[in-house]
C-alpha positions in Angstrom: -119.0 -34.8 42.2 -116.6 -37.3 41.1 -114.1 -38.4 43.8 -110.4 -38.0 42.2 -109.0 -40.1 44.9 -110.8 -43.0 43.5 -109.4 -45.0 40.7 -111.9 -46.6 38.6 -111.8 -49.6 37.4 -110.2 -50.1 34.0 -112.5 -51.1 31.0 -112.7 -54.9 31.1 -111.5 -55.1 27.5 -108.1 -53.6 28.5 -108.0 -55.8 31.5 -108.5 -59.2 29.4 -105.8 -58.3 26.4 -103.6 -56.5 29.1 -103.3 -59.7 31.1 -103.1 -62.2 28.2 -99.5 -61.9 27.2 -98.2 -62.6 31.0 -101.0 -65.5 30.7 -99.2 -66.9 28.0 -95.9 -66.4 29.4 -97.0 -68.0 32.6 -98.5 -71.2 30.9 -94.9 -71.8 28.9 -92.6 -71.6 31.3 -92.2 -75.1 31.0 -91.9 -74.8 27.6 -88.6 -72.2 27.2 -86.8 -74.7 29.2 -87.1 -78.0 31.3 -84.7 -79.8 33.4 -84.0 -83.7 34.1 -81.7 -85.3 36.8 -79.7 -88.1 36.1 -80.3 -90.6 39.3 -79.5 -93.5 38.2 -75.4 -95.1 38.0 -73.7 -98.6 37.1 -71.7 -98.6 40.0 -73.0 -96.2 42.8 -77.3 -96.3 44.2 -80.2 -95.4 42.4 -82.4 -92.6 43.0 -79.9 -90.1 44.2 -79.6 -86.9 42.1 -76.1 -86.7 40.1 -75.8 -84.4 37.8 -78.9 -82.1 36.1 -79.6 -81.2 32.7 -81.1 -78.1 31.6 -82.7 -77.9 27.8 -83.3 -73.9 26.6 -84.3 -71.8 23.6 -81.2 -69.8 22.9 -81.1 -66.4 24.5 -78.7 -65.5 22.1 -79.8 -67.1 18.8 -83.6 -67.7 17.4 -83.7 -71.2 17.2 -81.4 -72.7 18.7 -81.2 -74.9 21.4 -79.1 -74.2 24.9 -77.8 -77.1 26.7 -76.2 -76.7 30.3 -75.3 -79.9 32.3 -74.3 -79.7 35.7 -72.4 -82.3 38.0 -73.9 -82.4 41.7 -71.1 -82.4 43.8 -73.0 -82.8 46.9 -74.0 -86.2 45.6 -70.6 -87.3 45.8 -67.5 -86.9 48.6 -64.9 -84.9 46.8 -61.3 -84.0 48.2 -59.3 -83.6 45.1 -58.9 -81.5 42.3 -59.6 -83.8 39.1 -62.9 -84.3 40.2 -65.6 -83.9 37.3 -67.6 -85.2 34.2 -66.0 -86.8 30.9 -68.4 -87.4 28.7 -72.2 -86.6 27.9 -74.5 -88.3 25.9 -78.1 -87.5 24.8 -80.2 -88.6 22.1 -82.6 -86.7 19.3 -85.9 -87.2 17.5 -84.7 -89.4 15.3 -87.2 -87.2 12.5 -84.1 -84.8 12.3 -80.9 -84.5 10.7 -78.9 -83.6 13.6 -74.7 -84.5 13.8 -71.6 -83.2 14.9 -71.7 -80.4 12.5 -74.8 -78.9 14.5 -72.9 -78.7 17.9 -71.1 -75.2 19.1 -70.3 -73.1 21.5 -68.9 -76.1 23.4 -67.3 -75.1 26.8 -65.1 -76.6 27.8 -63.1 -75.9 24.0 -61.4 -79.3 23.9 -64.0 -81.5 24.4 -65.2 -83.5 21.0 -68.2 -84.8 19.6 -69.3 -87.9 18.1 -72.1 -90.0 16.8 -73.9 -93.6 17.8 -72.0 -93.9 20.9 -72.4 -96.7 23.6 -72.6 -94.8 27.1 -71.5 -97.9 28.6 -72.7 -99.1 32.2 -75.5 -101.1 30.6 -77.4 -97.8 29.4 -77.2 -98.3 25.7 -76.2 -96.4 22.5 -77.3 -92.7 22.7 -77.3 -90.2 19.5 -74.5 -87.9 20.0 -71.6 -87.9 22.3 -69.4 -84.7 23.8 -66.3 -86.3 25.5 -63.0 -85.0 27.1 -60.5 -86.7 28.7 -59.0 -87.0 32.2 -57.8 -83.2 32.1 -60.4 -81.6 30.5 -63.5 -83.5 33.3 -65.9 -80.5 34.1 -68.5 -79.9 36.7 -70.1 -77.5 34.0 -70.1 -78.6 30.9 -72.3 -76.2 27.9 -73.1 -76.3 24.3 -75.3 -75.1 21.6 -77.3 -77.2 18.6 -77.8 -75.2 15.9 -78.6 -75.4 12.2 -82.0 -78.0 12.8 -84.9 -77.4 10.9 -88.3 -77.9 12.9 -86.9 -78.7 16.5 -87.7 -77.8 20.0 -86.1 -78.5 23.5 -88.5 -81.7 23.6 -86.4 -83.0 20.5 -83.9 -83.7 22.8 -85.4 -85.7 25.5 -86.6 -89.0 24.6 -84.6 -92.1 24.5 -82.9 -93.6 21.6 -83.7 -95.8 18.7 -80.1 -97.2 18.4 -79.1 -101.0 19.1 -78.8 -101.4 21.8 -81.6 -98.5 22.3 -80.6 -95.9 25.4 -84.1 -95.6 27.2 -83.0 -92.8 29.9 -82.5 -89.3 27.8 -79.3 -88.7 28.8 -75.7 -90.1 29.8 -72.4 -89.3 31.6 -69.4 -90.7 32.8 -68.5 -88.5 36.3 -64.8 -89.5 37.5 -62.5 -88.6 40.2 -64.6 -88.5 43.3 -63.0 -90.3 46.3 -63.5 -94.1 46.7 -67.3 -94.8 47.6 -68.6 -98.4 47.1 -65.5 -99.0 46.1 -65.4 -96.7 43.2 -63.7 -93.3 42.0 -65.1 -93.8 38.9 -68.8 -94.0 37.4 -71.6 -94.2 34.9 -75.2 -92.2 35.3 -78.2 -91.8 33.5 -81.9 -90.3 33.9 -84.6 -88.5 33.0 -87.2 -87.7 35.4 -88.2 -84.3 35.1 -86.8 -81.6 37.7 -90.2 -80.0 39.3 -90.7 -76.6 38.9 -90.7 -74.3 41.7 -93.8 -73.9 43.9 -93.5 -70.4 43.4 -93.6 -70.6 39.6 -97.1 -72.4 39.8 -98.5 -70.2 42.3 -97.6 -67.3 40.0 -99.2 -68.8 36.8 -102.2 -69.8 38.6 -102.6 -66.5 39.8 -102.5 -64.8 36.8 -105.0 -67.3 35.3 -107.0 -66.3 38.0 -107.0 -62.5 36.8 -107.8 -63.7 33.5 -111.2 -65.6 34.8 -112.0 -62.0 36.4 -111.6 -60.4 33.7 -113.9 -62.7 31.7 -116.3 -62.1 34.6 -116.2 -58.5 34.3 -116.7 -58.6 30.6 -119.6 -60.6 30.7 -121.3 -58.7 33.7 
């Protein structure tokens, strides 16, 4: 008599199509999105992690592309209230037609956007430009690109082939932090890729490990 306590094992066809879609999801986490840091500044040290920027697929919109930049206020001692950034910069493969036209959804509203624009602090002419002004600095600043035929979030990280050529992926000019160095005022750049959590890996390697056992089962 068959015990109906005991589940049986599903067949291993179901198991190997049943696990392939979280497989795939696993493997392009990277892929939906990526971060960088910008560690490195004109006026303050190197290698300390200023402000991040995160590259997405839209949520909202098929094909678009998401941009969220953060400032790190940690990084920097802060007592007042005009504290933030004031510009962004970041370039594109220079295979696309991508200009001021193709940028929305900008938060903060009265920030503006321009083209070919030196970042200043020695770190070169970047693609496109969002800029505010002394009232309008942000520790948030977000955005859409829209409208661009064949890209991806990669489009957007890779340096410039402007004169003279930005080699970090992104810019910013962060202002209003108290005096350190001798500053209140700075430029930053980077691109060194923000790890992903160690849980993320262990979760995608585990479910490539269900994967193999379902290959096993298959073929035994």
């Amino acid at each position: 008599m068959k015990n109906s306590t005991t589940l049986p094992w599903p067949g291993s066809k179901a198991i190997k199509f049943s696990l392939l879609p979280l497989v795939f999801a696993a493997t392009h986490v990277s892929a939906a999105t990526i971060s960088y840091f910008l560690d490195q500044s004109n006026d303050l040290p190197a290698g300390i992690d200023y402000a991040q920027v995160t590259i997405s697929d839209s949520a909202t919109r098929i094909g678009d592309i998401d941009f969220s930049v953060e400032v790190l206020a940690s990084a920097f001692t802060v007592s007042g209230s005009n504290f933030g950034m004031q510009s962004f910069l970041f370039n594109y493969d220079p295979s696309l037609s991508v200009g001021a036209i193709n940028i929305i959804d900008i938060d903060p509203l009265a920030w503006s956007v321009s083209e070919g624009t030196n970042a200043g602090g020695g770190f070169g002419k970047f693609g496109i430009q969002l800029s505010g002004n002394g009232s309008t600095r942000t520790e948030l600043l977000t955005f859409s690109i829209t409208g661009v035929d064949g890209d991806t979030i990669n489009s957007y990280a890779m340096g410039s082939v402007l004169k003279p050529a930005a080699t970090e992926f992104f810019a910013a000019h962060i202002a209003g932090f108290d005096t350190t160095y001798g500053v209140t005022s700075a430029k930053f750049a980077g691109s060194t890729v923000v790890p992903l959590p160690a849980a993320v890996w262990l979760f995608g390697s585990g479910l490539i490990g269900l994967a193999g056992l379902a290959r096993y089962k298959a073929r035994y």
